[in-house]
TORBA-452524 format. One line per field, with one value per residue (C-alpha): residue in three letters; residue number from 1; x, y, z. Coordinates in nm, 3 decimals, decimal comma. Layout:
REM TORBA-452524
zamar: c(ALA  ...)
fimar: c(NUM  ...)
east: c(X  ...)
north: c(Y  ...)
up: c(Z  ...)
END
This chain:
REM TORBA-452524
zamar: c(UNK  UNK  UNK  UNK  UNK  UNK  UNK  UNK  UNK  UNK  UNK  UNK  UNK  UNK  UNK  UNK  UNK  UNK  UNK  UNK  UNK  UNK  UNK  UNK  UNK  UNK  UNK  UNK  UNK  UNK  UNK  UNK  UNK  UNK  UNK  UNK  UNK  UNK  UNK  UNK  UNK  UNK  UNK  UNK  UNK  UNK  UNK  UNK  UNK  UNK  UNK  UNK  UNK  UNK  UNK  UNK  UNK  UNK  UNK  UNK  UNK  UNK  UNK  UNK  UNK  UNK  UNK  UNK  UNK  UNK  UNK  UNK  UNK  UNK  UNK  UNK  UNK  UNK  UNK  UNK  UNK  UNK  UNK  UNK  UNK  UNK  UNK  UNK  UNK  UNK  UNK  UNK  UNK  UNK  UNK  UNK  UNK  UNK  UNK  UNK  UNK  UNK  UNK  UNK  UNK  UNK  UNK  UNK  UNK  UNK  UNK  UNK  UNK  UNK  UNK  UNK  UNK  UNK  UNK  UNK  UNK  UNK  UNK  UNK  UNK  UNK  UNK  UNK  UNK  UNK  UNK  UNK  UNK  UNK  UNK  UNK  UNK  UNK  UNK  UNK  UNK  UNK  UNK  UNK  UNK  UNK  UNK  UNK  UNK  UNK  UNK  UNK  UNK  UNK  UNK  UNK  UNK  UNK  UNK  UNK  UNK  UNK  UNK  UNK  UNK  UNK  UNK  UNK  UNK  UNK  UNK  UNK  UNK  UNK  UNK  UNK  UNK  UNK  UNK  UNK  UNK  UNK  UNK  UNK  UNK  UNK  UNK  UNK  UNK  UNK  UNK  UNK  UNK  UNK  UNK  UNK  UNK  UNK  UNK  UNK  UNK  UNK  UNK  UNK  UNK  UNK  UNK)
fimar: c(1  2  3  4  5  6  7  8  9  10  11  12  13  14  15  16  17  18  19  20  21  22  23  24  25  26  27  28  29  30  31  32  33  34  35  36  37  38  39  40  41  42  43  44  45  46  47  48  49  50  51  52  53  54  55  56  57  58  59  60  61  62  63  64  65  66  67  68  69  70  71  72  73  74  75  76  77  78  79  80  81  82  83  84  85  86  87  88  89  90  91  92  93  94  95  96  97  98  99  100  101  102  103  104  105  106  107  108  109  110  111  112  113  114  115  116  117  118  119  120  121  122  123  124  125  126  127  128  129  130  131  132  133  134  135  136  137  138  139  140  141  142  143  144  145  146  147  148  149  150  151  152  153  154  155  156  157  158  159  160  161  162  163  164  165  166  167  168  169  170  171  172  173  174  175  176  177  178  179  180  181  182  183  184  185  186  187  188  189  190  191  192  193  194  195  196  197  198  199  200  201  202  203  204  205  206  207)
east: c(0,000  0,149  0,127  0,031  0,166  0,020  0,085  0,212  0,124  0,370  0,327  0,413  0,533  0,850  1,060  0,917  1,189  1,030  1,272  1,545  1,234  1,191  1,575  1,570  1,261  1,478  1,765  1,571  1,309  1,338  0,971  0,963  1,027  1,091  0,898  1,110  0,931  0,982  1,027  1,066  1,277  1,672  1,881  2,014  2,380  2,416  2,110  2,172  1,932  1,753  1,843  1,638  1,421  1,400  1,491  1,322  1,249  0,919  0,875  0,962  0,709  0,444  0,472  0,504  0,124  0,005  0,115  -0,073  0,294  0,230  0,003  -0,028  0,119  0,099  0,255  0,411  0,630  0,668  0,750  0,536  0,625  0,426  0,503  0,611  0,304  0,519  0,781  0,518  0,278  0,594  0,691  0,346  0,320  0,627  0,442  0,630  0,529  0,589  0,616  0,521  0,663  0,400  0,195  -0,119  -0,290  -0,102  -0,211  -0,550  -0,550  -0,393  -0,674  -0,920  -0,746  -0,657  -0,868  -0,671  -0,357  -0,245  -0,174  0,013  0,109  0,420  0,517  0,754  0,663  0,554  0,532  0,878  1,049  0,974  1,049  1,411  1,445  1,379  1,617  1,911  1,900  2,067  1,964  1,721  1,653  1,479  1,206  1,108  1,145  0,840  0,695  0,706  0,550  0,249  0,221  0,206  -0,066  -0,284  -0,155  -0,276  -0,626  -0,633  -0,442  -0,840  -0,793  -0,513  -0,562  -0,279  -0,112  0,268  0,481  0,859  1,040  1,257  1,364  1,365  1,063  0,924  1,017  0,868  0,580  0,509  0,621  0,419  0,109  0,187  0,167  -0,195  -0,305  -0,193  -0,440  -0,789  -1,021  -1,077  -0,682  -0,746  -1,004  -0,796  -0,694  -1,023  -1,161  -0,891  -0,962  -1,353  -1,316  -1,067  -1,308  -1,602  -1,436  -1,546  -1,910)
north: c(0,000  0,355  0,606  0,916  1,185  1,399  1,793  1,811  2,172  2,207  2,529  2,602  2,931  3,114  2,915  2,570  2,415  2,329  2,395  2,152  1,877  1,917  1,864  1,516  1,421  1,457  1,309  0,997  0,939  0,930  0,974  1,331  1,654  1,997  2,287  2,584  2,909  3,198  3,529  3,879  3,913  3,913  3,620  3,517  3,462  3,061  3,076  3,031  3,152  2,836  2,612  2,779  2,976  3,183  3,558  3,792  4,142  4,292  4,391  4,009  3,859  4,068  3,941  3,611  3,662  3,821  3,521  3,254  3,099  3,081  2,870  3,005  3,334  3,536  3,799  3,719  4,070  4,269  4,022  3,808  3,420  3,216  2,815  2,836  2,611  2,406  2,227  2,119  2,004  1,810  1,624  1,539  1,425  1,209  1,035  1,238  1,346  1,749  1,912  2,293  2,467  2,785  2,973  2,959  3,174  2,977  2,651  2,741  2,825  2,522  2,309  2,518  2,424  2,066  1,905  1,599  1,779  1,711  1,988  1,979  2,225  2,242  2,367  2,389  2,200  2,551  2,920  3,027  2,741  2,881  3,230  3,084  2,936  3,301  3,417  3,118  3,158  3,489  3,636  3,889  4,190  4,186  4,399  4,153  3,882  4,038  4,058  3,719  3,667  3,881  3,698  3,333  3,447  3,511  3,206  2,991  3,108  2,926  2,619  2,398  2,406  2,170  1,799  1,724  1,927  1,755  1,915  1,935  1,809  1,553  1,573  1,216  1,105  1,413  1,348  0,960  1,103  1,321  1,029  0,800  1,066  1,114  0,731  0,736  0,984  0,757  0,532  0,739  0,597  0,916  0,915  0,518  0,565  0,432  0,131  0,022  0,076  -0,183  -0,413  -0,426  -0,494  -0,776  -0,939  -0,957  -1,258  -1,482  -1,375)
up: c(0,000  -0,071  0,188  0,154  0,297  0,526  0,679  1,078  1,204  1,531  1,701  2,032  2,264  2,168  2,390  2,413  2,235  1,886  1,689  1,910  1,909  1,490  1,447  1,683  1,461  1,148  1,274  1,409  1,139  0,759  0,658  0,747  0,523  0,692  0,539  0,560  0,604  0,464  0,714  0,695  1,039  1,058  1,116  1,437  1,505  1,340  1,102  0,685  0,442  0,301  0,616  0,919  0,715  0,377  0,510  0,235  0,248  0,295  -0,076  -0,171  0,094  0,003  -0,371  -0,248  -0,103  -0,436  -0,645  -0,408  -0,356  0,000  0,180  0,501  0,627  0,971  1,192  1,485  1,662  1,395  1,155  0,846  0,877  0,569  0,430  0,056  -0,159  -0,396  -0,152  0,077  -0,233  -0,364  -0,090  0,023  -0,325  -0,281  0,035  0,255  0,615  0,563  0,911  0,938  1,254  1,242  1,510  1,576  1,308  1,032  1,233  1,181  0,819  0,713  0,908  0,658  0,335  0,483  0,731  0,779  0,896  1,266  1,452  1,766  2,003  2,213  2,593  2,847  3,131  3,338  3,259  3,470  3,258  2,952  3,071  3,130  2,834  2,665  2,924  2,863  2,482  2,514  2,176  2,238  2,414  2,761  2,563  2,279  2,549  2,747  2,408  2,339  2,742  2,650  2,276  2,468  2,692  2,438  2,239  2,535  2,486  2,093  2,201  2,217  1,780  1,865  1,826  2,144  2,351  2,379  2,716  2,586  2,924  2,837  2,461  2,346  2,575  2,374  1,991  2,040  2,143  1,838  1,637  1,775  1,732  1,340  1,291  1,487  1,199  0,925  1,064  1,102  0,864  0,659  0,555  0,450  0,200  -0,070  0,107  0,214  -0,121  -0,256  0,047  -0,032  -0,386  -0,307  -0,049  -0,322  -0,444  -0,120  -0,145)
END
């Protein structure tokens, strides 16, 4: 039977670790593509263009929009985040597993154009940890860091359009557990429709 692939919306607070928990994924599993997004905000000390994300200008991102090359996009402090259409279309194509690290308003989006997409949001174990993760990364301002603060309270009020909730304490206990939650959603009936077709048709021979 070929598998089809299907979209992985991970969101989660500034903070919670995603990105760390998205590179064990990769590392661990094969099955799994990595949609880079495209942003309008500055790199951070370490980052490439093309590797962490796709750093364009304003100007660039906005006629990214106007051509319908992006399926999703949002703001998030100051800056536009959106998933480029034709590498996730590809891959999922290819019977890939294309993980999407958005927020919340891109989450939400992509459940309208796709309804069988699993989305899954990601936390720190407690509120003061993931304040000292902001703290400990060392990269940004204590201003944008209260930003961020404020942004996760209100992100905690949209976190019920999730299908899980996954706390980020231990990292491999963690990246199991959103493996193990992608393979359940290969197995929902609506993503098997194919399969059970086939199956039907083959059992009309014993009646």
């Amino acid at each position: 039977m070929n598998r089809k692939g299907i979209l992985v919306v991970v969101s989660g607070f500034s903070g919670s670790g995603k990105g760390t928990l998205m590179k064990a994924l990769m590392e661990k599993y094969q099955q799994y593509a990595l949609s880079i997004s495209a942003t309008t905000r500055q790199p951070r000390a370490g980052e490439v263009d093309g590797r962490e994300y796709f750093f364009v200008s304003r100007e660039a991102f906005q006629k990214m929009i106007e051509e319908n090359a992006l399926i999703e996009y949002a703001q998030y402090v100051e800056n536009y985040y959106g998933t480029p259409r034709e590498y996730v279309e590809k891959q999922l194509a290819a019977g890939r597993d294309v993980i999407l690290e958005i927020e919340i308003q891109g989450a939400l989006r992509i459940r309208e154009q796709y309804p069988d997409a699993l989305l899954l949001f990601v936390t720190p174990p407690s509120a003061e940890e993931l304040k000292r993760r902001l703290i400990g990364r060392g990269t940004e301002s204590e201003e944008v860091i209260e930003a961020r603060l404020r942004r996760a309270v209100e992100e905690a009020e949209g976190v019920e359009a999730y299908d899980y909730i996954v706390v980020n304490d231990q990292l491999e206990a963690c990246t199991e557990r959103l493996h193990q939650l992608i393979e359940a959603q290969h197995s929902r009936i609506g993503l098997q429709k194919d399969f059970l077709d086939q199956i039907r048709q083959e059992l009309k021979q014993f009646s």
